[in-house]
C-alpha positions as CSV (number, residue, x, y, z in Angstrom):
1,X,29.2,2.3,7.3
2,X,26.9,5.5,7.1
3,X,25.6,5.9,11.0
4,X,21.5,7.6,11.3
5,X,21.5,11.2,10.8
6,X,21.1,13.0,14.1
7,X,17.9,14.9,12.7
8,X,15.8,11.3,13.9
9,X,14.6,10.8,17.6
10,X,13.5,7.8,19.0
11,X,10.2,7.8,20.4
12,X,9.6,4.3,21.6
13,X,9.7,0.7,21.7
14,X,6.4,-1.1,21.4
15,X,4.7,-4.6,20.8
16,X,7.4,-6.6,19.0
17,X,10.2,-4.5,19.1
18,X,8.8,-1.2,16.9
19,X,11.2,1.5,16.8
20,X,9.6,4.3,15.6
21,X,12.0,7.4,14.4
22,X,10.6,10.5,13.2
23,X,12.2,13.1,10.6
24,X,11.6,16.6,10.0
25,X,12.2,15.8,6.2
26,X,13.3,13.7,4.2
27,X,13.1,12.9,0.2
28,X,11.2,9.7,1.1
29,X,11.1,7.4,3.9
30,X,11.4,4.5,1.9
31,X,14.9,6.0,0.2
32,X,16.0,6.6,3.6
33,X,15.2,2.8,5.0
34,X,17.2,1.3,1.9
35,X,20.1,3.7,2.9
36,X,20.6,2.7,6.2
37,X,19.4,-1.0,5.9
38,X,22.0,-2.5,7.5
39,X,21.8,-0.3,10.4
40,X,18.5,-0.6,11.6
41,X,16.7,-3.4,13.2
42,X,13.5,-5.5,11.9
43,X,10.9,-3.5,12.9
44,X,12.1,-0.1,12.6
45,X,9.8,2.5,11.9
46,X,11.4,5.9,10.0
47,X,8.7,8.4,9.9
48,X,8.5,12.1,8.1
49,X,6.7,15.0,8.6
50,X,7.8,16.1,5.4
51,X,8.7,14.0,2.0
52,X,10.5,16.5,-0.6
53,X,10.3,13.5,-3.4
54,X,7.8,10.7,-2.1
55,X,6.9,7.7,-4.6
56,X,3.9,5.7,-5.1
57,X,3.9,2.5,-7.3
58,X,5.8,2.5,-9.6
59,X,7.8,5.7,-9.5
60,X,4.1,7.6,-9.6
61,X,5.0,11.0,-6.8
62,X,2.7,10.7,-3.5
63,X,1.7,14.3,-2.5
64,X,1.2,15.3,0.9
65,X,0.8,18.8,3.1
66,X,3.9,18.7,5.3
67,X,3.0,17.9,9.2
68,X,-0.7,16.7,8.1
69,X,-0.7,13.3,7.3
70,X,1.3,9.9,8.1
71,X,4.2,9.3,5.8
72,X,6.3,6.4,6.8
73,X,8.4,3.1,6.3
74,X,8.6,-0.2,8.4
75,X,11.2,-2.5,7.7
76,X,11.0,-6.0,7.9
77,X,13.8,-8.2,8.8
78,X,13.6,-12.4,8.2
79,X,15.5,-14.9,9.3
80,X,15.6,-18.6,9.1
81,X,16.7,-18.6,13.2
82,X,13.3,-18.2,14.5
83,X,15.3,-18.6,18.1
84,X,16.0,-15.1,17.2
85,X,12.9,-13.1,18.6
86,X,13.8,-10.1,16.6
87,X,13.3,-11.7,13.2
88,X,10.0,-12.8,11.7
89,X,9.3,-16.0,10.6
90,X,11.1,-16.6,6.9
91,X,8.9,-15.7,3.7
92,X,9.2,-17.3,0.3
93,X,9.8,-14.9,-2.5
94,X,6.5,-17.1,-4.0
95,X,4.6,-15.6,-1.2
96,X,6.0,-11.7,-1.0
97,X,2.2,-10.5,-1.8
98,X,1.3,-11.8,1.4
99,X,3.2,-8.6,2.7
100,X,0.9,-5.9,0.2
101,X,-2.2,-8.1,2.4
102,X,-1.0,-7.6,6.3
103,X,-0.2,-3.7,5.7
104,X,-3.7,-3.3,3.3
105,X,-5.4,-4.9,6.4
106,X,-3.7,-3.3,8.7
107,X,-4.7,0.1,7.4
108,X,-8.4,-1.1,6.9
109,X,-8.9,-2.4,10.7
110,X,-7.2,1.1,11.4
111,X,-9.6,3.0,9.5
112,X,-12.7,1.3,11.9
113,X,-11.2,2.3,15.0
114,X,-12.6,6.0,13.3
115,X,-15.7,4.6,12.1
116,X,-15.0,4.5,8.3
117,X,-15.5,1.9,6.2
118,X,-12.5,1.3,3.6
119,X,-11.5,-0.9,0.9
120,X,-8.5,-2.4,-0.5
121,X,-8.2,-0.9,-4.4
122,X,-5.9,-4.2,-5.6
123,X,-2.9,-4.3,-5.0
124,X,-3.0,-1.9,-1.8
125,X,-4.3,1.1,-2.2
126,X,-7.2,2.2,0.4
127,X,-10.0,3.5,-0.6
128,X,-13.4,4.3,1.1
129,X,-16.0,4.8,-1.5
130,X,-14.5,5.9,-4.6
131,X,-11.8,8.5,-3.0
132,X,-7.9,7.2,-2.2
133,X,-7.2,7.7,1.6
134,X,-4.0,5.6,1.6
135,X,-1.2,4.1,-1.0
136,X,1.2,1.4,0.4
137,X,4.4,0.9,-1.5
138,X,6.1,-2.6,-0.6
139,X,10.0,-3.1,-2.0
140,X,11.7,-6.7,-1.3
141,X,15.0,-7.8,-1.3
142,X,15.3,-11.6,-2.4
143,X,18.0,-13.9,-1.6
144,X,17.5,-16.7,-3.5
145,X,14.4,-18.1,-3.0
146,X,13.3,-16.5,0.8
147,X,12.9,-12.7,1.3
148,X,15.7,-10.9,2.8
149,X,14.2,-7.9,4.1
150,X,10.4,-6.3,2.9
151,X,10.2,-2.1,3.1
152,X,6.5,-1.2,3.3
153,X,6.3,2.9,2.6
154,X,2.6,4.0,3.9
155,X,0.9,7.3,2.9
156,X,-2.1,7.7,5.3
157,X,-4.0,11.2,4.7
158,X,-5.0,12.1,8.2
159,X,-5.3,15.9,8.6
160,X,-5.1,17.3,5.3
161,X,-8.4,18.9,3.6
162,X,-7.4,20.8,0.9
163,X,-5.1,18.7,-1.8
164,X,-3.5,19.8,-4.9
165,X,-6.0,20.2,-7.7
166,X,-4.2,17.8,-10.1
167,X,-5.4,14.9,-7.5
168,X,-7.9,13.2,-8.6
169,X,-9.6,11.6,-6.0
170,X,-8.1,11.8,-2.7
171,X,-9.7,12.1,1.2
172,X,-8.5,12.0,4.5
173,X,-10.0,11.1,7.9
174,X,-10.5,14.2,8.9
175,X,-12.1,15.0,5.8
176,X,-14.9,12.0,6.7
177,X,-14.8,12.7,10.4
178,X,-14.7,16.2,10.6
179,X,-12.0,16.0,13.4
180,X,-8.4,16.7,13.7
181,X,-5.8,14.1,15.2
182,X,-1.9,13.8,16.7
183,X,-0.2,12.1,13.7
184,X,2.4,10.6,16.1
185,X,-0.5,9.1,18.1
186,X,-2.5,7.8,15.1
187,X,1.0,6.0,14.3
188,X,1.7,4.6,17.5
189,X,-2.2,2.9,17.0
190,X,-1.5,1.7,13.4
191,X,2.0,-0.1,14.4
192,X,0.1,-1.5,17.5
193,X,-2.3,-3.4,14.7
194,X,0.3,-3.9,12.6
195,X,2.4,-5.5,14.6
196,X,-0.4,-7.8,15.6
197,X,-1.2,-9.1,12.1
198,X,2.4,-10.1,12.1
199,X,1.9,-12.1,15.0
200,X,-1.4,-13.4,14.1
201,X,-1.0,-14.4,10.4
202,X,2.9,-14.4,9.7
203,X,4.0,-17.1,12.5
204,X,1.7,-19.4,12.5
205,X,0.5,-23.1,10.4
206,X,-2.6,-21.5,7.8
207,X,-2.1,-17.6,8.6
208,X,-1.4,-16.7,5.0
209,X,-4.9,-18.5,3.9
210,X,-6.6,-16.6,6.6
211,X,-4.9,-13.8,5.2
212,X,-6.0,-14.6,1.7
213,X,-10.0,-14.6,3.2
214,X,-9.5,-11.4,5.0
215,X,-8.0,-9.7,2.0
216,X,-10.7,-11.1,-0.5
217,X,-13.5,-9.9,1.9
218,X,-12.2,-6.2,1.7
219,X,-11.1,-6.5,-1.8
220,X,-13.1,-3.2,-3.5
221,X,-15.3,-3.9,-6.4
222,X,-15.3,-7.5,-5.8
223,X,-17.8,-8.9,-7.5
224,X,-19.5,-6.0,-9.1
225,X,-19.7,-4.8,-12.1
226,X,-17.6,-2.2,-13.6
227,X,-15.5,-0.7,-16.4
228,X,-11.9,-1.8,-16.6
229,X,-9.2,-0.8,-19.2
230,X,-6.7,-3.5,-20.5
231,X,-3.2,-1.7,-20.6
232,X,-1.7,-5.2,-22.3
233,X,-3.2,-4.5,-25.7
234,X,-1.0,-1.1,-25.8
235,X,1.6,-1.2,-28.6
236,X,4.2,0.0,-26.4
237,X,3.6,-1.9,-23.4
238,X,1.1,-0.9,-20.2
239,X,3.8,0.3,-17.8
240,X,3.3,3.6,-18.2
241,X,-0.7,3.3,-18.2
242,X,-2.7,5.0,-14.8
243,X,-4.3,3.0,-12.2
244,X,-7.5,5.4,-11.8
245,X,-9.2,7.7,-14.9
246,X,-12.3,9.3,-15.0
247,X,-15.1,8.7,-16.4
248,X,-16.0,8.8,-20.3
249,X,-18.4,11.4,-20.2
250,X,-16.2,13.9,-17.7
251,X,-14.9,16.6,-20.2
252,X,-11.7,16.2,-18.6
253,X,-10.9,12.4,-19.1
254,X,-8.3,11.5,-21.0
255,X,-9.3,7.6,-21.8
256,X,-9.4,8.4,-25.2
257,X,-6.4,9.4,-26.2
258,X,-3.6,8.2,-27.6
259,X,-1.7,7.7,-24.4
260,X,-4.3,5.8,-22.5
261,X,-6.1,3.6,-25.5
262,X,-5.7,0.4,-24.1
263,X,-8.8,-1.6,-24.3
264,X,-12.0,-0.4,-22.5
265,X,-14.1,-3.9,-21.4
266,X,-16.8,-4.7,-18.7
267,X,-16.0,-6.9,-16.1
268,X,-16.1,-8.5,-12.8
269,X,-13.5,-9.1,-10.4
270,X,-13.7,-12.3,-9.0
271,X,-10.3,-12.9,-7.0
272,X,-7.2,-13.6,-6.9
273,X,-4.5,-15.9,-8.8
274,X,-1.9,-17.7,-6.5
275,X,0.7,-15.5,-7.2
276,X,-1.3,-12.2,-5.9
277,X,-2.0,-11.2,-9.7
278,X,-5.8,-9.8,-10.4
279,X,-8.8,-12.4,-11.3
280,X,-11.3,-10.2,-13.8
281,X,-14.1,-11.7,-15.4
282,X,-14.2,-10.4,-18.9
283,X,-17.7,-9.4,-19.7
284,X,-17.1,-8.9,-22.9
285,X,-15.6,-12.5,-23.5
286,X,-17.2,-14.7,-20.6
287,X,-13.5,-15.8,-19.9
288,X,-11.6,-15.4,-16.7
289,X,-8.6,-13.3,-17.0
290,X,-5.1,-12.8,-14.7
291,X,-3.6,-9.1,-14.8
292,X,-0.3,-8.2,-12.9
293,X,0.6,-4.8,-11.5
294,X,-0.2,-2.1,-14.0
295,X,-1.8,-4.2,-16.8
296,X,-5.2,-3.6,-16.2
297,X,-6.8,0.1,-14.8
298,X,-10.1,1.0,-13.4
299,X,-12.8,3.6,-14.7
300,X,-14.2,5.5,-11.4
């Protein structure tokens, strides 16, 4: 078994057992957590100033300016001995979206500790207003019907003003603070809250409902009105269909073409299904409609 390259240092142990490792590079944190999975402990932390090939959802890249802005994984570790006070609490495969709401929080109740005011752009992207500050990329391993181990990959813009022009949409706290900040710091904080919603909502009788109300309460758009874009009436399937495009008047939007014509509709989001999937009130219908990951995009 492959041993942690020497290139990470240890830079403490906090609330719950964190270990938080830091890299000089690496092609993505998340790559390098599934590498070494069976040589790290729940609660490990493997953090990068630099990501040579980072992912969003669903293989989408996540640029960054190296050194600038938080780009780390935290693995998760469950067991069914809860005697074991390294290991969380087991999670059914059923209820893995609980996961996308502790980190979405956790990077919202981060956000107010600076004074701004984000939203959680379903499934778990942050945004405040209508600019991306954050994308959280959650991978499970099931065994049967529990979760073996979760891998929650978190790009946090903290520093960085100036991003690459093919962006669309992004910000940073420094950006809405004016202010610069130690990245190791700012992820020392986060893991302290993070950790804490573990604690909080993971071990205990009702904490994914309370969950569920937090989540819906910082859910963005929620109940207003807006334009969406159904990516299931595409002939060859919505996977490949964007999560954000620009408006239909901007002279550079694409929503016409061939590539993105699913179909355009006015509607409301109105919650969530049990399974984590999107609730949108078809305007154009009056009926109530479910989306999963991908199948449905919003017009900013």
């Amino acid at each position: 078994m492959s041993k942690l390259p020497a290139k990470i240092i240890k830079i403490r142990t906090i609330t719950m057992k964190a270990d938080i490792m830091w890299f000089g590079s690496t092609d993505s944190t998340n790559e390098e957590a599934k590498r070494h999975i069976s040589d790290i402990d729940n609660l490990s932390v493997l953090s990068a100033l630099e990501q040579t090939a980072g992912r969003g959802q669903r293989g989408n890249q996540w640029h960054s300016a190296p050194g600038e802005n938080l780009l780390f994984s935290i693995v998760l570790k469950y067991r069914k001995d809860r005697m074991r006070s390294y290991a969380l609490s087991p999670v059914r495969a059923c209820d893995q979206f609980v996961i996308s709401q502790t980190a979405s929080l956790a990077v919202t109740d981060f956000l107010s500790g600076y004074g701004i005011r984000a939203k959680i752009k379903w499934p778990n992207d942050i945004y405040v207003g209508d600019e991306k500050i954050c994308g959280i990329l959650v991978e499970h391993s099931i065994r049967g019907e529990w979760l073996s181990h979760s891998i929650i990959g978190i790009g946090l813009n903290i520093n960085q003003r100036n991003f690459d022009v093919n962006l669309f949409n992004p910000t940073s706290i420094s950006l809405q603070t004016g202010l610069s900040y130690d990245i190791r710091e700012s992820l020392d904080d986060f893991m302290d809250i993070f950790t804490a919603y573990l604690k909080r909502y993971l071990n205990i009788n009702g904490g994914y409902l309370k969950l569920r109300k937090m989540y819906l309460s910082q859910l963005w758009r929620k109940d207003l009105e807006a334009g969406f874009i159904d990516y299931t009436t595409l002939p060859t399937g919505h996977l490949e269909g964007p999560m954000n495009i620009r408006p239909k008047n901007d002279p550079d939007s694409d929503i016409n073409t061939q590539e993105h014509s699913g179909k355009v509709f006015p509607g409301i989001i109105r919650g969530l299904a049990s399974t984590g999937n999107l609730l949108v009130e078809d305007l154009s219908t009056g009926l109530t409609r479910e989306f999963g990951f991908k199948e449905i995009g919003y017009i900013l």
